[in-house]
C-alpha positions in Angstrom: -6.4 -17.0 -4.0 -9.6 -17.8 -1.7 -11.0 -19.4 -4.6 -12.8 -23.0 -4.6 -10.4 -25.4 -5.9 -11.2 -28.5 -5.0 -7.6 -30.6 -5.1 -7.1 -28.2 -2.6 -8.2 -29.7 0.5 -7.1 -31.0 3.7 -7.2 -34.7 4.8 -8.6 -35.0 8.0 -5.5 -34.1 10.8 -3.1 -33.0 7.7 -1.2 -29.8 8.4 -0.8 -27.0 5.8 2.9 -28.1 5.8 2.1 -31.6 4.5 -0.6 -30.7 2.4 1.7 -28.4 0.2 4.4 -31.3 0.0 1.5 -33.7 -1.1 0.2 -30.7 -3.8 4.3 -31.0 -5.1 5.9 -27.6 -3.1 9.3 -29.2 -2.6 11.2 -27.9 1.2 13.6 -25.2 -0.6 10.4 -24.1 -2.6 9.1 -23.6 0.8 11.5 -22.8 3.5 12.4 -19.7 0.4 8.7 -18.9 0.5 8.7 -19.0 4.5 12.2 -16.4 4.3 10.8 -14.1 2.0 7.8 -13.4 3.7 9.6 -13.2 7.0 11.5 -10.3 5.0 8.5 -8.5 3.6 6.8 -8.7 7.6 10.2 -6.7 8.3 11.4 -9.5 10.1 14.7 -10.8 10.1 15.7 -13.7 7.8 16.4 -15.4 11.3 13.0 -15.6 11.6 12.2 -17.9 9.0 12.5 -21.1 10.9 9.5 -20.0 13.3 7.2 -18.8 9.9 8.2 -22.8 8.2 7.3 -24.3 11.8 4.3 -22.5 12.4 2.6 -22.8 8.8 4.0 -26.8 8.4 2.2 -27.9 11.9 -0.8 -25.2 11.7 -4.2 -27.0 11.7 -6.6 -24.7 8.4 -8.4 -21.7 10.3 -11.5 -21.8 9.9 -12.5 -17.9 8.0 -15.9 -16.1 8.0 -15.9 -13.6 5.0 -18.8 -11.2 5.2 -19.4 -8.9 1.9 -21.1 -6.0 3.1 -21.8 -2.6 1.4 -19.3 -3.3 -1.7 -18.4 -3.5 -5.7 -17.0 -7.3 -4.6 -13.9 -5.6 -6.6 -11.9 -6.6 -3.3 -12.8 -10.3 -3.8 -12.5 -10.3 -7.7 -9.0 -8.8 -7.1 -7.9 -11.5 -4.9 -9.2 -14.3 -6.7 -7.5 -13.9 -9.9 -4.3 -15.6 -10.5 -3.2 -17.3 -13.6 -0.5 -18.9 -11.7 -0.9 -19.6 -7.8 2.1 -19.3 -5.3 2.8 -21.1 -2.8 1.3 -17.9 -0.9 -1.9 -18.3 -2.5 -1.6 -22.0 -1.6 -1.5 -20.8 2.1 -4.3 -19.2 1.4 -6.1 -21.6 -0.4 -6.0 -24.0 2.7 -7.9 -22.0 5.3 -11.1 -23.6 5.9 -13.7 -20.6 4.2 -16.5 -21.6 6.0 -19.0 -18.3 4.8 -18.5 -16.1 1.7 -21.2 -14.4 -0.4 -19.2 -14.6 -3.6 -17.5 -17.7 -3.4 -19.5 -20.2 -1.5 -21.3 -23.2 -3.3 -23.4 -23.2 -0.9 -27.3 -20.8 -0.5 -30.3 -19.6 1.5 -30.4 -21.5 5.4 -27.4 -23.9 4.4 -24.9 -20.9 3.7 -26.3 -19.5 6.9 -26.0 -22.8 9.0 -22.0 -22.8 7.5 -21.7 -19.8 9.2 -23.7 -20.1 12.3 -21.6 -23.5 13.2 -18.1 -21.6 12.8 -19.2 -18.8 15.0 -20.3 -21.2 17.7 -17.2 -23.3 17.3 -15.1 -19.8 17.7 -11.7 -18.7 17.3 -12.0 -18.0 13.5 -10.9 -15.3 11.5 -13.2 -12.4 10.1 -12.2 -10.8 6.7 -15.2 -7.8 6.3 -15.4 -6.3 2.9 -17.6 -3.4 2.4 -18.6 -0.6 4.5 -21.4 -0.4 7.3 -24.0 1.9 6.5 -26.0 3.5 9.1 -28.6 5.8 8.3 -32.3 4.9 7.7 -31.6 2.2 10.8 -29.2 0.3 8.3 -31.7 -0.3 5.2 -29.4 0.1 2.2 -27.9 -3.1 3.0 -30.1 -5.8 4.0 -29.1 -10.1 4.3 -31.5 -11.8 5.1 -33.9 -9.0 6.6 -30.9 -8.3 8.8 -28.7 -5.3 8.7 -25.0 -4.9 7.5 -24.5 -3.8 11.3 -26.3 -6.4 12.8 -24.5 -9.2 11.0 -21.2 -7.4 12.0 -21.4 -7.0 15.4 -23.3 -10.8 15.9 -20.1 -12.5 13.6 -17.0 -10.3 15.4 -18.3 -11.7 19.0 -16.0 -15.1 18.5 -13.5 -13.7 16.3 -10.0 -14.1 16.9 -9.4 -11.5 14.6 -10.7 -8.8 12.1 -9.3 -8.3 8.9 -11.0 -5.2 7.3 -10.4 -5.5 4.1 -10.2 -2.8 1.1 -11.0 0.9 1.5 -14.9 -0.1 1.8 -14.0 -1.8 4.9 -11.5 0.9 6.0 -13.6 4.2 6.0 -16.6 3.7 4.2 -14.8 4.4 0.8 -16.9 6.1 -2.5 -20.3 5.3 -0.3 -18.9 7.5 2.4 -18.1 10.2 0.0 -20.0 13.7 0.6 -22.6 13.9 1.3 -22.7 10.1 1.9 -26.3 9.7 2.0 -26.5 5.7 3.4 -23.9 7.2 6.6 -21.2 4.9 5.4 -18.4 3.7 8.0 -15.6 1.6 8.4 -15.5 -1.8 10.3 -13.5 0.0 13.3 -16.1 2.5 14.0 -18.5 -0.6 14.9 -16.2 -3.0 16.2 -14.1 -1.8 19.2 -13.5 -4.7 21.9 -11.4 -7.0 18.6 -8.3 -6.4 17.0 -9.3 -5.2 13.9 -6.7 -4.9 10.9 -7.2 -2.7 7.9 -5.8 -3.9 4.7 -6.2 -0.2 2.4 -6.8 -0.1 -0.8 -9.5 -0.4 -3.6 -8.5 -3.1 -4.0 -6.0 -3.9 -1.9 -2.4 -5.9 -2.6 -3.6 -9.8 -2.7 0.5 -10.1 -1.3 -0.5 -7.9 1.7 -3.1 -10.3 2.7 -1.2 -13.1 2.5 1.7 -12.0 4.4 -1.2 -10.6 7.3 -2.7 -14.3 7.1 1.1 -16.2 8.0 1.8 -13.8 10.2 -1.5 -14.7 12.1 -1.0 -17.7 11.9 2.7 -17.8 12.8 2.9 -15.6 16.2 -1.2 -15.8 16.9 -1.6 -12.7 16.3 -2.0 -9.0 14.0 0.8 -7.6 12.6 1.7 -4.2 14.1 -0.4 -1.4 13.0 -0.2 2.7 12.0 -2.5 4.9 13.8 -5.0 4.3 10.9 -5.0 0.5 11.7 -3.0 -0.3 8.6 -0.1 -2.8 8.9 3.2 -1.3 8.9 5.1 -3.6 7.0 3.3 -2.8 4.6 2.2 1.1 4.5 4.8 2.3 6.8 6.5 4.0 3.4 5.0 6.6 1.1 4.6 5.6 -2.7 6.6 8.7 -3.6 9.5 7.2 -1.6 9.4 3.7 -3.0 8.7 5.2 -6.2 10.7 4.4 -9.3 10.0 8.3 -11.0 11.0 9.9 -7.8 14.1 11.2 -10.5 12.3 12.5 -12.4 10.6 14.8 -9.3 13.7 15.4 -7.8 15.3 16.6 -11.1 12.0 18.6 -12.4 10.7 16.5 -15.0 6.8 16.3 -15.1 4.5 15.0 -17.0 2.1 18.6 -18.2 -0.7 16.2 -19.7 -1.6 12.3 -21.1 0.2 12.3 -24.6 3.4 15.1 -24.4 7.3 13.8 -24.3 7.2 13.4 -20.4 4.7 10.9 -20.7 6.6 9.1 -23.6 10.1 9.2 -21.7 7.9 8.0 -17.9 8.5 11.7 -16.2 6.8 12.1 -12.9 3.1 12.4 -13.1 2.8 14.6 -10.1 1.5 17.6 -12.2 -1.1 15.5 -13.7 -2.8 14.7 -10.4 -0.2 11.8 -8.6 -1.1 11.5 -5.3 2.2 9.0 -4.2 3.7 11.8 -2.5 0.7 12.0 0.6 -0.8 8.2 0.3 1.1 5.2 2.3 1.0 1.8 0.3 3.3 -0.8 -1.0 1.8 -0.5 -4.9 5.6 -0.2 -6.2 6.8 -3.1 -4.3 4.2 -5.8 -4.6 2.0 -4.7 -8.1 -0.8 -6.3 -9.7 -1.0 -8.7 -12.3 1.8 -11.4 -11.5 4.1 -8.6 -10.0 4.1 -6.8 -13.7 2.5 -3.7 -13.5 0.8 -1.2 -11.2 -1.5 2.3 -11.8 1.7 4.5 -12.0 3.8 1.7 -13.6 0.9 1.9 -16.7 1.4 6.0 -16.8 -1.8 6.5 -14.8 -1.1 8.8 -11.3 -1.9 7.4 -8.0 -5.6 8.3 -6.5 -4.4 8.1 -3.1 -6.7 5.1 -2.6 -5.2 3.8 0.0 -5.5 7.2 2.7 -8.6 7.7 4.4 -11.7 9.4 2.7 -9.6 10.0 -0.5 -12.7 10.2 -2.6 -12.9 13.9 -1.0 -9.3 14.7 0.1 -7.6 13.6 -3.0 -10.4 15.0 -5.4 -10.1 16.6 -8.3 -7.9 13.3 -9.2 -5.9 14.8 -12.2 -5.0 18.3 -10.6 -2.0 18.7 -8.6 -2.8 19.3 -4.6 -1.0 22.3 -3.7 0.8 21.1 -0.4 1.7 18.1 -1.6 4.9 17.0 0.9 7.8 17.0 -1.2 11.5 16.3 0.2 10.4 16.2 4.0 7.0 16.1 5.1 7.1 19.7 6.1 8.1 20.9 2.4 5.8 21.8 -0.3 6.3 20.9 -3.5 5.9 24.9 -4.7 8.4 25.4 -1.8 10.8 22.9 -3.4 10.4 25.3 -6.7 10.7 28.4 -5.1 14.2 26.9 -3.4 15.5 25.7 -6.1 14.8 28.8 -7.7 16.6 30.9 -4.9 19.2 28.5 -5.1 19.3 29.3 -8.9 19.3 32.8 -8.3 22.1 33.1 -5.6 24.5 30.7 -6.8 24.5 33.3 -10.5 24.8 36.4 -8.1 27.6 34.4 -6.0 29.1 33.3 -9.2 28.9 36.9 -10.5 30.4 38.3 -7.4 33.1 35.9 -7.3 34.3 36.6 -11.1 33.9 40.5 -10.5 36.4 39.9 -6.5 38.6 38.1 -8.9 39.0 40.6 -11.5 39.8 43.0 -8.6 42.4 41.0 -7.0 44.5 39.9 -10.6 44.1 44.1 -11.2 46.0 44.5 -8.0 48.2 41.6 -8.5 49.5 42.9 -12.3 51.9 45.6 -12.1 51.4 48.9 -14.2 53.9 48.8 -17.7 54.3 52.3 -19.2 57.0 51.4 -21.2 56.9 47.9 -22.7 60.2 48.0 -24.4 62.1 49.7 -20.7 63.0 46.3 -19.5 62.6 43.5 -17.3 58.7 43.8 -16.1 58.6 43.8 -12.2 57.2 40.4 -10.6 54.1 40.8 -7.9 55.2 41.7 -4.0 59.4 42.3 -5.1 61.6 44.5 -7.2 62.6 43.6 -11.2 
């Protein structure tokens, strides 16, 4: 969605808007694009007027994309689409003006690309990768310059941060115990920017384009959780958006890979799902053109989008025991226990009832010692 396409550039003094009309987006293509991402920023459809206006008159941003301590899985996530949207168009248009992966570009010109944005100003930093610390910052080196060094010098004339994957979050696998480089996120260096953390490894590509318009629409970050995350986004739990919550409500779970729950798509808490603690928008958005995601394949979420999941998630296909269930204060083996009460009392209720209304039909029925004597007397009056 970064990626260097070359029909996709800007005239000198076009807009976005006009460049997508000249690249064949018609307006109802557009203004529907323009709605439906005012709807996923948990705005109201009102607001899609002000999303068109802002994206047809904005001018490209210019983006500095560092690639710090990192798999680049974040970057190959983002760049691979079959079939671009008219999202990934938006995308497409900012002016990427520094990127390790994707730049043409090497050696003292890649650095002058960069050095020029940051003295122009105003741009946008997208960090993947985590900061490492120990050792005076020698596990990651550019250039004979640390991963903290380069952070610090390129978030001075930001406009914003976008920190983004679970590298860039917390410090991800590297800052898994014992995390021997002293892994962090980009918020424990930068603290004077807004700093925006898209979670995930990798992320939702929709996530960051929605984060992107919004910037670009009311000149500013989304609103944010307390762990930075935007809350349009991961302001819902997967178990809630999920589509075998059913199944968990109704008992079915999955006991291992190849038994009938996995056949018949049974909740996979029991095999290590962690949906019900981790905040992410996996069942909403998906991977691979909207048609699939982890728990959508039969594979249970990892909880990759939480912070330091590599040790508070871990083992990743045993059950946790606390796992919140219905309500954040119930566990899971709470639920059970309930449910078994429940079980239990409603049979001893039932029992009860049927032995009261045995009693009260003895009462009721009157005593016959001769069947053949006559008329039999009727309940509460005489024959």
């Amino acid at each position: 969605m970064f990626g260097p396409t070359p029909t996709l550039k800007l005239a000198p003094g076009e807009s976005i808007g006009e460049h997508l009309a000249s690249q064949g987006v018609s307006r109802r293509d557009f203004l529907a694009f323009c709605r439906d991402t005012a709807i996923v920023l948990g705005l109201a459809e009102a607001a899609a007027p002000q999303v068109a206006h802002a994206l047809e008159t904005q001018k490209r941003p210019s983006v500095i994309w560092l690639e710090l301590q990192e798999c680049t899985g974040c970057v190959e996530s983002i760049t691979r689409s079959n079939d671009p949207t008219i999202g990934s168009l938006v995308l497409d248009l900012v002016s990427l003006d520094y990127s390790d992966t994707l730049m043409a570009a090497a050696g003292h010109q890649a650095e002058k690309g960069k050095d020029d944005a940051m003295k122009a100003g105003g741009y946008v930093l997208i960090v993947t990768g985590s900061v490492p610390l120990n050792e005076g910052g020698v596990y990651t080196m550019v250039a004979g310059r640390t991963a903290k060094e380069i952070l610090e010098e390129a978030a001075k004339g930001a406009a914003a941060v976008i920190a983004l994957g679970a590298c860039a979050h917390w410090g991800s696998v590297q800052a898994a115990k014992p995390n021997p480089t002293g892994a962090v996120g980009v918020r424990e260096i930068i603290k004077d920017k807004p700093v925006i953390n898209i979670a995930g490894c990798p992320p939702v590509p929709d996530v960051i384009t929605a984060t992107v318009v919004h910037f670009l629409t009311f000149g500013k970050l989304p609103k944010a959780d307390s762990e930075g995350r935007p809350l349009f986004a991961y302001g819902a739990r997967i178990h809630d958006q999920c589509p075998r919550r059913g199944h968990f409500d109704a008992g079915q779970f999955v006991e291992n890979f190849d038994d009938k729950g996995a056949r018949e798509g049974w909740c996979l808490y029991q095999v290590g799902c962690k949906g019900p603690q981790t905040f992410s928008p996996c069942p909403i958005f998906m991977w691979n053109e909207k048609t699939s995601w982890p728990i959508g394949a039969g594979h249970p979420c990892i909880g990759c989008t939480e912070p330091h999941f590599w040790d508070t998630m871990a083992p990743f296909y045993k059950r946790l025991p606390d796992v919140g269930g219905w309500g954040i204060e119930q566990s899971v083996d709470r639920i059970g226990a309930t449910l078994a009460g429940l079980t239990v009392a409603g049979v001893a209720a039932h029992a009860t009832w049927t032995a009261v209304d045995k009693m009260r039909r003895k009462r009721e029925l009157p005593v016959v010692t001769n069947p053949g004597a006559g008329p039999r007397p009727q309940p509460g009056g005489e024959a």
